[in-house]
PATIMI-749969 format. One record per atom (N, C-alpha, C): residue number from 1; x, y, z. Coordinates in pm, 1 decimal. Atoms other than C-alpha are relative to their C-alpha. Last residue first. Layout:
# PATIMI-749969
{site NUM {X Y Z}}
...
//
This chain:
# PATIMI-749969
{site 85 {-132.5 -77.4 19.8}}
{site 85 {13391.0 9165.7 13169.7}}
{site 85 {67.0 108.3 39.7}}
{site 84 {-68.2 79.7 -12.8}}
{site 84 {13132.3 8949.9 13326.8}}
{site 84 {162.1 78.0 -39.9}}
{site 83 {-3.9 -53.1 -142.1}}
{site 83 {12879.7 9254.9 13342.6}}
{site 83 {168.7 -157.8 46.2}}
{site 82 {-59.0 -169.6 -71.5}}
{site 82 {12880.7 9294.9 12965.2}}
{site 82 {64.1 -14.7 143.3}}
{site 81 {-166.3 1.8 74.0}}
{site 81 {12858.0 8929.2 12870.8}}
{site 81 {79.3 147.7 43.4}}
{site 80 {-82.2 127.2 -80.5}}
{site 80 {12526.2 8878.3 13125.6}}
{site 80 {190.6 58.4 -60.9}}
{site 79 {-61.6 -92.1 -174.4}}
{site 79 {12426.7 9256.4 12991.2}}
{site 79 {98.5 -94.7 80.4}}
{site 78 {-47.1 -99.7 70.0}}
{site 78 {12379.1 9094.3 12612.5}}
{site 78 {99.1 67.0 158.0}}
{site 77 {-118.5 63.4 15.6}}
{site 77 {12244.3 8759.5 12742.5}}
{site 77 {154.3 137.2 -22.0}}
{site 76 {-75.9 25.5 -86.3}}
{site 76 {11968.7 8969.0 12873.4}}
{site 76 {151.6 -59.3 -6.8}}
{site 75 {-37.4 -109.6 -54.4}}
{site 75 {11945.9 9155.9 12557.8}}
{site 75 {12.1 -46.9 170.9}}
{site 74 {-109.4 -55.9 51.5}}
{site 74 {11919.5 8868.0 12352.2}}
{site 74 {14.7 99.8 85.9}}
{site 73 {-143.5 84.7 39.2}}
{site 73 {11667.3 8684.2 12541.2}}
{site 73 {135.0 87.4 -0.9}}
{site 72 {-15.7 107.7 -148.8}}
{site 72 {11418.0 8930.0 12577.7}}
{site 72 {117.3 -62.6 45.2}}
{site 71 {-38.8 -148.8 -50.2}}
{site 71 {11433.1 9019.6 12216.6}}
{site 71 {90.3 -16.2 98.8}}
{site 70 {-117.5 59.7 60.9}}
{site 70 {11349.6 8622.9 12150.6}}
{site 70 {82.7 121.2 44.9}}
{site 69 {-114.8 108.8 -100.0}}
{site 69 {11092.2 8646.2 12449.2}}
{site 69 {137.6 4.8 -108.2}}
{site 68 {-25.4 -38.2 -159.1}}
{site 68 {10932.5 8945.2 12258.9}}
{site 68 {78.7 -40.4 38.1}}
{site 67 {-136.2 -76.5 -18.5}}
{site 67 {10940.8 8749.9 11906.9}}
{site 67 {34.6 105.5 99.0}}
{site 66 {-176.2 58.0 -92.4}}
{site 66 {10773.0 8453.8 12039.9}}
{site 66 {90.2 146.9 -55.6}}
{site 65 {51.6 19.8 -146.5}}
{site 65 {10422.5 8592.3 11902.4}}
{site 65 {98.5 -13.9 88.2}}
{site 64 {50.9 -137.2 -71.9}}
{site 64 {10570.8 8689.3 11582.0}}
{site 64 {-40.9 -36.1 110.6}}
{site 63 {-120.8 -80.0 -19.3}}
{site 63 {10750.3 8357.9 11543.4}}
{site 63 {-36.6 109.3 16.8}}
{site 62 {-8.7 27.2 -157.9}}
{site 62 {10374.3 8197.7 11617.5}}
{site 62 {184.3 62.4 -22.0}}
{site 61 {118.8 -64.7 -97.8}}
{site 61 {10218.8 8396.2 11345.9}}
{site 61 {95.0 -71.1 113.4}}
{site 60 {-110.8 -182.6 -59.9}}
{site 60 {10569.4 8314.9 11119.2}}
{site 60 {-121.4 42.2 105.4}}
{site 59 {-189.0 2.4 -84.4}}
{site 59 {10522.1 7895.9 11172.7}}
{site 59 {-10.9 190.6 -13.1}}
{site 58 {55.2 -17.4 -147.4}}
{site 58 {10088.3 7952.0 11091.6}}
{site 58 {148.3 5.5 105.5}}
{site 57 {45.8 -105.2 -35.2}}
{site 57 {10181.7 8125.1 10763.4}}
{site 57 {-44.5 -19.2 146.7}}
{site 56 {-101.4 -88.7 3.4}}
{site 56 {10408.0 7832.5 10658.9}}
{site 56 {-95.3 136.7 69.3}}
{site 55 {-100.8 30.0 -56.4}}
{site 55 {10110.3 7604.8 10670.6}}
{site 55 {85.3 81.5 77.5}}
{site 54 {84.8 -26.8 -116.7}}
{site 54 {9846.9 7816.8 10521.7}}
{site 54 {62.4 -63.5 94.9}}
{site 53 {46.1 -153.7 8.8}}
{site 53 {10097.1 7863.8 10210.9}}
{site 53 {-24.3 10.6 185.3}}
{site 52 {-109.4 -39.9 -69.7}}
{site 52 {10140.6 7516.7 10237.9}}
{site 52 {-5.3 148.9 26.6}}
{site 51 {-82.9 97.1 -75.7}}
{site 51 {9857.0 7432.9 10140.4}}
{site 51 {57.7 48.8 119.4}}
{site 50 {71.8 -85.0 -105.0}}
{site 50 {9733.0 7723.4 9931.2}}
{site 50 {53.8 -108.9 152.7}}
{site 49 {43.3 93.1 -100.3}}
{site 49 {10047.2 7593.6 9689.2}}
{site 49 {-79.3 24.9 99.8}}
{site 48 {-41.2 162.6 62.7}}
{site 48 {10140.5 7809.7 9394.6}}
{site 48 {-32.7 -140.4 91.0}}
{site 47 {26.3 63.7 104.9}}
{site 47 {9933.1 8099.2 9426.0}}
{site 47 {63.6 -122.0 -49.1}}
{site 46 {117.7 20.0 28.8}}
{site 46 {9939.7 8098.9 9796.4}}
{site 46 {-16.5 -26.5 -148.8}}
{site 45 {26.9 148.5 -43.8}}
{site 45 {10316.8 8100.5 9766.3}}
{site 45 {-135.3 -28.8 30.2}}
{site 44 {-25.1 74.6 80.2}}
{site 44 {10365.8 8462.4 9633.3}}
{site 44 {-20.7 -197.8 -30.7}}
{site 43 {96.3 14.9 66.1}}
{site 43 {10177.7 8637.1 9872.2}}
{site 43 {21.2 -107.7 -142.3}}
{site 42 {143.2 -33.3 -87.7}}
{site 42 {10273.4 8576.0 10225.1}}
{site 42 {-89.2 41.1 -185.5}}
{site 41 {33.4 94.1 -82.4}}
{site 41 {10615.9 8363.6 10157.2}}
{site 41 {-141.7 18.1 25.5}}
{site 40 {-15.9 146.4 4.2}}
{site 40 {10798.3 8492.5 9861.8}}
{site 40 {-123.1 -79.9 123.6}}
{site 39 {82.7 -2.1 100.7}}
{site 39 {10707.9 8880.9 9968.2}}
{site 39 {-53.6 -156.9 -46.1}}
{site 38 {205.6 -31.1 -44.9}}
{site 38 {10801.6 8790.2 10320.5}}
{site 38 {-72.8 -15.3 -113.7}}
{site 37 {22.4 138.9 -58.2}}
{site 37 {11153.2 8592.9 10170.8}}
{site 37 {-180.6 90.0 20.7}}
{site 36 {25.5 73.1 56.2}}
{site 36 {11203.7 8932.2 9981.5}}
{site 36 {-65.4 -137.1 5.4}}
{site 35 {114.6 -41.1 46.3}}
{site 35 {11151.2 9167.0 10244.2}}
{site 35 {-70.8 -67.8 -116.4}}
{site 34 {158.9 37.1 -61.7}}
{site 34 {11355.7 8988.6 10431.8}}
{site 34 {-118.0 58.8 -102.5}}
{site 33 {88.4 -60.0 -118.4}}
{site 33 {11606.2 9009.1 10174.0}}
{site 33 {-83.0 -18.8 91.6}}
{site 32 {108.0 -75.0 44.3}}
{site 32 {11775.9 8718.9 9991.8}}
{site 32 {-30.4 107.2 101.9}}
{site 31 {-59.9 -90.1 76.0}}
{site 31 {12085.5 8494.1 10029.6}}
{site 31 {-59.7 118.3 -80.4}}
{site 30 {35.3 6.4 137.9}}
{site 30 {11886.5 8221.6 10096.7}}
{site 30 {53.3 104.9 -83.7}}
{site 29 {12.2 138.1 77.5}}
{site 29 {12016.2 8081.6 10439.5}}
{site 29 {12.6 28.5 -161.6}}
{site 28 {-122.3 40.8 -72.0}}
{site 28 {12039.2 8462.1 10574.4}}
{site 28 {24.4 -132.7 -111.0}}
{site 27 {-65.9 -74.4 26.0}}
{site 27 {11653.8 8535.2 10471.7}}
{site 27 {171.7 -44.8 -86.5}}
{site 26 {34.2 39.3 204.1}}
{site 26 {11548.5 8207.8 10580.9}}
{site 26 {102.6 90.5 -99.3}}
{site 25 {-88.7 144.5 32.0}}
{site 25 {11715.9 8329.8 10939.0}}
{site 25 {-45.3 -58.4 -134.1}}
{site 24 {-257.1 -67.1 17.2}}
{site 24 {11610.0 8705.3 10874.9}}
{site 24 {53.2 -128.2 -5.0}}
{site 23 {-4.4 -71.4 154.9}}
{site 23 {11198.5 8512.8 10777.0}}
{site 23 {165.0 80.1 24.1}}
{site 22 {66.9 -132.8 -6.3}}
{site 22 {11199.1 8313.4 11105.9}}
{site 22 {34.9 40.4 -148.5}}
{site 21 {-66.3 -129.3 -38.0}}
{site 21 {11257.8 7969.1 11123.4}}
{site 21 {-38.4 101.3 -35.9}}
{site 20 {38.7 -91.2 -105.9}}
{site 20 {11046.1 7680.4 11214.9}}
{site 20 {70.1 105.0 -27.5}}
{site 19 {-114.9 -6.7 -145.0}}
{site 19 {11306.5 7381.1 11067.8}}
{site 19 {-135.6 132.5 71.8}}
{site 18 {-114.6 78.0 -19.0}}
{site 18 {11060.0 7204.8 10827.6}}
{site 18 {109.1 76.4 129.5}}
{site 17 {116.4 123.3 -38.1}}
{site 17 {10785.6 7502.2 10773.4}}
{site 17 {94.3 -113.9 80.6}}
{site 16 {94.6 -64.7 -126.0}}
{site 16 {11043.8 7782.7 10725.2}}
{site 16 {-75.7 -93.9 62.6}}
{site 15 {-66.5 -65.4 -107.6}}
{site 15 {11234.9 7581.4 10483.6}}
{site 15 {-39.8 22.8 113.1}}
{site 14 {-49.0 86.9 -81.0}}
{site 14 {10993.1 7442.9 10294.0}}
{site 14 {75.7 -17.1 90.0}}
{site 13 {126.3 38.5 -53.0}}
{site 13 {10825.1 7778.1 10219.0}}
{site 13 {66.5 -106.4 76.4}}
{site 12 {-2.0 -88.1 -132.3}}
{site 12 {11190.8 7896.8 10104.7}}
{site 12 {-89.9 -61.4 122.7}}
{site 11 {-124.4 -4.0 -53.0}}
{site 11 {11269.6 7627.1 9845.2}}
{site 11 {-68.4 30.5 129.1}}
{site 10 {48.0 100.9 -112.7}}
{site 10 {10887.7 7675.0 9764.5}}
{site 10 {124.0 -72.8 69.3}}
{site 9 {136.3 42.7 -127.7}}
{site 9 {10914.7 7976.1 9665.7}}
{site 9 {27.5 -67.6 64.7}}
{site 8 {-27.6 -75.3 -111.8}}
{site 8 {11280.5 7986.0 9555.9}}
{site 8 {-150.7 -32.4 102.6}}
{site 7 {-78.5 74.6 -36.6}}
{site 7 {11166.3 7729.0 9256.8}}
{site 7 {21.4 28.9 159.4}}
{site 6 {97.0 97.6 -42.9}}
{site 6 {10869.2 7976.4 9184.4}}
{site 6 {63.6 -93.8 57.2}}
{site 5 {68.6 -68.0 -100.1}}
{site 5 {11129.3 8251.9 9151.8}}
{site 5 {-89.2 -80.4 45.2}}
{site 4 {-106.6 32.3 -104.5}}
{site 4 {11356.1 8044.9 8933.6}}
{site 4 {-60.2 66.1 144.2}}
{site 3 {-10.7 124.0 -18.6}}
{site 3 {11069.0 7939.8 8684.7}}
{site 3 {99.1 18.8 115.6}}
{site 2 {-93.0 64.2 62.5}}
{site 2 {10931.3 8277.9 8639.4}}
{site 2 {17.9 -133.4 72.4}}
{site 1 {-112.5 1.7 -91.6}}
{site 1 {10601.8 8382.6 8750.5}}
{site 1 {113.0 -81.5 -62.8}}
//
């Protein structure tokens, strides 16, 4: 693995872990894909830290679990702004 991709790893890992955020907000932050941050986060970071790895993997299980209510959310707020105008 190169040296700037292993850097990103754990850039990213620490990220997610430290504030809780989701893989589009990492994403966003890092100027990367989701698909990239996932790759970075579910297989690439076990080989460099199982640790954290198992860390970071228990913050996106519970952002999948919350991502309903986050939906949820947004689309009430969505009608609130609609029905005001």
């Amino acid at each position: 693995m190169k040296d700037y991709i292993r850097k990103r790893v754990l850039e990213v890992a620490n990220y997610i872990y430290q504030t809780r955020a989701t893989v589009r907000q990492a994403a966003k932050i890092f100027g990367v894909s989701k698909s990239t941050i996932h790759k970075d986060v579910t297989e690439r970071l076990s080989e460099i830290d199982e640790n954290l790895s198992q860390r970071v993997k228990e913050v996106l299980e519970f952002n999948k679990a919350e991502r309903h209510i986050r939906g949820g959310e947004a689309t009430r707020r969505k009608y609130l702004k609609e029905k005001k105008e």
